[in-house]
C-alpha positions as CSV (number, residue, x, y, z in Angstrom):
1,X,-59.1,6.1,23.3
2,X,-59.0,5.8,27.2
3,X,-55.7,5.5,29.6
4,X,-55.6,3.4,31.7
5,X,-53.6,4.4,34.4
6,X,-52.9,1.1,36.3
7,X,-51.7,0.1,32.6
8,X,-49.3,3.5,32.3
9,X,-48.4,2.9,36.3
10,X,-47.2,-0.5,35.2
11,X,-45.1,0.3,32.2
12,X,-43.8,3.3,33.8
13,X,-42.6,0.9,36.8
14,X,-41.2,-1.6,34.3
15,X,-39.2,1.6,32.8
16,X,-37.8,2.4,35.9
17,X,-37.0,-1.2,36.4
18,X,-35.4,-1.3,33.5
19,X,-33.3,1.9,33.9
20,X,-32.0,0.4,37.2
21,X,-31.2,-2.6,36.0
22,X,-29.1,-1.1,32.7
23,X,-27.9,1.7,35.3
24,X,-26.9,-1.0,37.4
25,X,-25.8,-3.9,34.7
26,X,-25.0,-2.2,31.9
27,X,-24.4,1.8,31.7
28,X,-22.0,1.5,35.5
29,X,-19.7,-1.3,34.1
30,X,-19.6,0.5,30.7
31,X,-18.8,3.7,32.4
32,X,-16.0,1.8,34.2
33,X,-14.3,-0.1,31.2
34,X,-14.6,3.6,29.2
35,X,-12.8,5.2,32.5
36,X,-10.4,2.0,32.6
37,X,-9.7,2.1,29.0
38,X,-9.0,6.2,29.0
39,X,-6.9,5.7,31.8
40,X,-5.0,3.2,29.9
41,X,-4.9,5.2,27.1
42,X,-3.5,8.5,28.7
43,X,-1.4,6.1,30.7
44,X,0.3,5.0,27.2
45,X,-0.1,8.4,26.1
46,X,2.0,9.7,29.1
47,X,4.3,6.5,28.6
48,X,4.9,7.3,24.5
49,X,5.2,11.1,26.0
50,X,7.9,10.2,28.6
51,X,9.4,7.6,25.7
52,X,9.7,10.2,23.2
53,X,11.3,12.9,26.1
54,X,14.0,10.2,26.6
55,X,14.4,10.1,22.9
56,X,14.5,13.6,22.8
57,X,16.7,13.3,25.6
58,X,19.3,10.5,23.9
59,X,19.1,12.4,20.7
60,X,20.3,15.6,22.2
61,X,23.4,13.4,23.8
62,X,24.3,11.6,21.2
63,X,24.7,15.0,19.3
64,X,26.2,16.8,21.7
65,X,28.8,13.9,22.1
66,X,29.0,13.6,18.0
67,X,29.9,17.3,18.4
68,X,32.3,16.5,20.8
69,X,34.0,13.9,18.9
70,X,33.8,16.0,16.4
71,X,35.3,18.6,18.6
72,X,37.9,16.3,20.0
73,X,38.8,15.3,16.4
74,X,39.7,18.7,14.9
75,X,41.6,19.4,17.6
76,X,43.5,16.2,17.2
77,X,44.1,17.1,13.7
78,X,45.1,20.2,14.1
79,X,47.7,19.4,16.7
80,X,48.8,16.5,14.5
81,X,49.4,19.4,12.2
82,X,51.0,21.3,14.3
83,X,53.3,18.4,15.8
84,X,53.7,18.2,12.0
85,X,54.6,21.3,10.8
86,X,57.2,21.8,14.1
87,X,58.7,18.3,13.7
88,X,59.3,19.8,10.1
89,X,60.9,22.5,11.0
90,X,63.0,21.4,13.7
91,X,64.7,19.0,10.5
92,X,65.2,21.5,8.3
93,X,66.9,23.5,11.0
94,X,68.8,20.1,12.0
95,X,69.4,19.7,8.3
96,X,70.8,23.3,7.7
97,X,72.6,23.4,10.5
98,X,74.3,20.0,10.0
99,X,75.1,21.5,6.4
100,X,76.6,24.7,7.7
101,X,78.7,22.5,10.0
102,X,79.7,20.2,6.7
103,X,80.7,23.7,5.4
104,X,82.7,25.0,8.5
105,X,84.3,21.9,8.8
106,X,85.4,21.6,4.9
107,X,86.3,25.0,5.1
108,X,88.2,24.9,7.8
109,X,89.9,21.4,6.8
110,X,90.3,23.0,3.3
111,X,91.6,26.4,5.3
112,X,94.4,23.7,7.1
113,X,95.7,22.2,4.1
114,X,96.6,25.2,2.2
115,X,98.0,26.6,5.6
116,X,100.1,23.4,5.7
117,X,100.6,23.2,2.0
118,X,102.4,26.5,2.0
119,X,103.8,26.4,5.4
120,X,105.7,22.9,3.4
121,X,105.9,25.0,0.3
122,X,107.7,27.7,2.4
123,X,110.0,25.6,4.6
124,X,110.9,23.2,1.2
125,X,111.8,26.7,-0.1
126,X,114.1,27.8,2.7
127,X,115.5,24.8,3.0
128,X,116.7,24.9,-1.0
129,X,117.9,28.4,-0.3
130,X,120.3,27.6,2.3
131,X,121.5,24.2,0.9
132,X,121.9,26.8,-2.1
133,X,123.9,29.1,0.0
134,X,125.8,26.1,1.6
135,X,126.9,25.0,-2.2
136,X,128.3,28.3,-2.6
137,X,130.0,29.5,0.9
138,X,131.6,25.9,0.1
139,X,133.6,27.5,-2.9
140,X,134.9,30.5,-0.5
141,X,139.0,30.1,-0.2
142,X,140.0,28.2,2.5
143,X,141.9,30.6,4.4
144,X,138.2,32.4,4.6
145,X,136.9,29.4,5.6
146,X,138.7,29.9,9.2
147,X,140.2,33.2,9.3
148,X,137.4,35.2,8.9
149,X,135.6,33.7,12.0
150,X,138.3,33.7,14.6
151,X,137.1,37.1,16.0
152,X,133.6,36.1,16.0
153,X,133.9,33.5,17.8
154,X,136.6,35.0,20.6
155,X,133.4,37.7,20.4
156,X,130.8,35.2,21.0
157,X,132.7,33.4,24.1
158,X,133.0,37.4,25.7
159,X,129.2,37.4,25.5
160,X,128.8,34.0,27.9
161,X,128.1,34.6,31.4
162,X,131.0,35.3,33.3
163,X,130.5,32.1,35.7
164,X,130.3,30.1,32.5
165,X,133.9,31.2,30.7
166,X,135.5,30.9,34.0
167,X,134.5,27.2,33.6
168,X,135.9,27.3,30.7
169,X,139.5,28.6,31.7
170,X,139.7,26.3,34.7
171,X,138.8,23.6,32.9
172,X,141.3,21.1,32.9
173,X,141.5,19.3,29.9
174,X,141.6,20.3,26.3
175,X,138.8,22.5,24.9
176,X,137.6,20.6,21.6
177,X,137.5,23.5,18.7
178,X,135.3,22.2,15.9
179,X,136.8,23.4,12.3
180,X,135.7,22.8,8.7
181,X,139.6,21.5,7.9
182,X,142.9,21.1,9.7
183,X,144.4,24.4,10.7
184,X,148.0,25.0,10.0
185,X,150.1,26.8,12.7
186,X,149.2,30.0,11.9
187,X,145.4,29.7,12.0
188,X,146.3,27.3,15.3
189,X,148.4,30.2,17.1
190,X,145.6,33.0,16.6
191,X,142.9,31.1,17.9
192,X,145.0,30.5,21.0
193,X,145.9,34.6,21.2
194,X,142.1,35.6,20.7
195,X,140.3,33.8,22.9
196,X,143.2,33.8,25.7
197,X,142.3,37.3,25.7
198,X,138.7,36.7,26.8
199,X,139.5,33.8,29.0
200,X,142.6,35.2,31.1
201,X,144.7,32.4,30.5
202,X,146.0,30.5,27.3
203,X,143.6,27.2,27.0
204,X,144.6,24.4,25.6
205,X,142.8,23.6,22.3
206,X,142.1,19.9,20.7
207,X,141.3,20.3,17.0
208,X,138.5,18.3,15.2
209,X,138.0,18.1,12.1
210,X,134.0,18.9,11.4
211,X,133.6,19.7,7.6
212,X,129.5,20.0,8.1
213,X,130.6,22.9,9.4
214,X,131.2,24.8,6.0
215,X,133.1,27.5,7.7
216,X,133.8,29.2,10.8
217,X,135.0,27.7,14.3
218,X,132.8,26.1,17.4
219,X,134.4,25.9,20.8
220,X,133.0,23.0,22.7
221,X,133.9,22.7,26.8
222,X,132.2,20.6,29.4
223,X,130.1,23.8,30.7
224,X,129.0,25.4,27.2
225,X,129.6,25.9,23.5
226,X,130.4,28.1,21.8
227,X,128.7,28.3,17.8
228,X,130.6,30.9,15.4
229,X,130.7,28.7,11.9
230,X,127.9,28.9,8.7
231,X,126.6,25.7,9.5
232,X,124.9,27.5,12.7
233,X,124.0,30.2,11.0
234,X,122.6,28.5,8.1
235,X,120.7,26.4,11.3
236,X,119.1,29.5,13.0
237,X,118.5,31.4,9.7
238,X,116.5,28.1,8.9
239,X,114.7,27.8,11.9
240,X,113.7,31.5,11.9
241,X,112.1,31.1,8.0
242,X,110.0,27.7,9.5
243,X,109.2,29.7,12.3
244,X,107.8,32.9,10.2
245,X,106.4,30.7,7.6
246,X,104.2,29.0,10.7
């Protein structure tokens, strides 16, 4: 077999051709759609990278703000507890301490009526006593009824101020001498000699009649009066029982 070498020049210069022209027509814009399609593909890569980072990124704050409901809620709760559990407490205290009040009141409204009670008890007592004692100083004779006090009260007009029984003996008209009957002479004439002695000068006397008086004598004049009967006394004793019985 013999080369020809204008034969292998040719074939060789037809492969270079060739290379050129699939260098230049072929393998270049291959080349450049490979390169354009990586770069597209790492630029979707970096795209689905930075999507998945703000995923990442939105995940992350949506569970930090679930926690912070979350958070938020307990918190809420438990304060609604606690507002609860206070609010609770303040009634019950509100509650007992209306019902202690109730208590003190009733007590002390139950603590006034039995004070009252017996202070009416008391006084409804006393008074029975002296009308009791009244009944029976009303059977005493009736020369006691007058006699016996005619000191007394000649005693009890010594005891005024002095100003007061010299307005007495100056005074011009009668002096009114309150007795539980009429007096007779007698009874008339000592009254006049006792209390002349404590006046300085022999008054003149106008006698009334007062049976409420039981017994005893009052001397009545424009300045003062004079009480010395049991009527008084039954009046004073009376007052002084309603007054301890208070």
């Amino acid at each position: 077999m013999s080369l020809d070498w204008w034969t292998l020049g040719l074939q060789t210069i037809n492969v270079v051709v060739l290379v050129w022209l699939l260098s230049r027509f072929l393998f270049k814009p291959v080349a450049r759609i490979i390169a354009e399609r990586q770069q597209a593909a790492e630029r979707l890569l970096a795209e689905a990278d930075q999507a998945r980072q703000a995923a990442d990124e939105t995940r992350t704050r949506i569970e930090a703000e679930h926690q912070a409901l979350q958070a938020q809620r307990d918190a809420a709760l438990a304060q609604v507890e606690q507002d609860v559990q206070q609010a609770r407490e303040q009634l019950l205290q509100a509650a007992r301490a209306e019902a202690d009040e109730h208590r003190r009141l009733a007590e002390a409204q139950w603590q006034t009526q039995q004070a009252q009670m017996r202070q009416t008890l008391e006084a409804q007592a006393a008074q029975l006593a002296l009308e009791i004692a009244a009944r029976l100083l009303q059977r005493l004779p009736e020369s006691a009824r007058v006699i016996g006090f005619i000191d007394g009260l000649a005693e009890a007009t010594a005891r005024l101020p002095e100003a007061v029984r010299q307005g007495l003996a100056e005074q011009s008209d009668a002096l009114v001498l309150h007795a539980p009957r009429a007096l007779d002479e007698a009874e008339l004439a000592a009254c006049l000699d006792a209390l002349s002695g404590v006046l300085a000068r022999q008054p003149t006397l106008e006698v009334r009649v007062d049976p409420s008086l039981i017994a005893g004598l009052e001397l009545q004049g424009r300045t003062a009066q004079v009480h010395n009967s049991l009527r008084a006394d039954l009046a004073r004793v009376q007052q002084e029982l309603q007054h301890g019985a208070g």
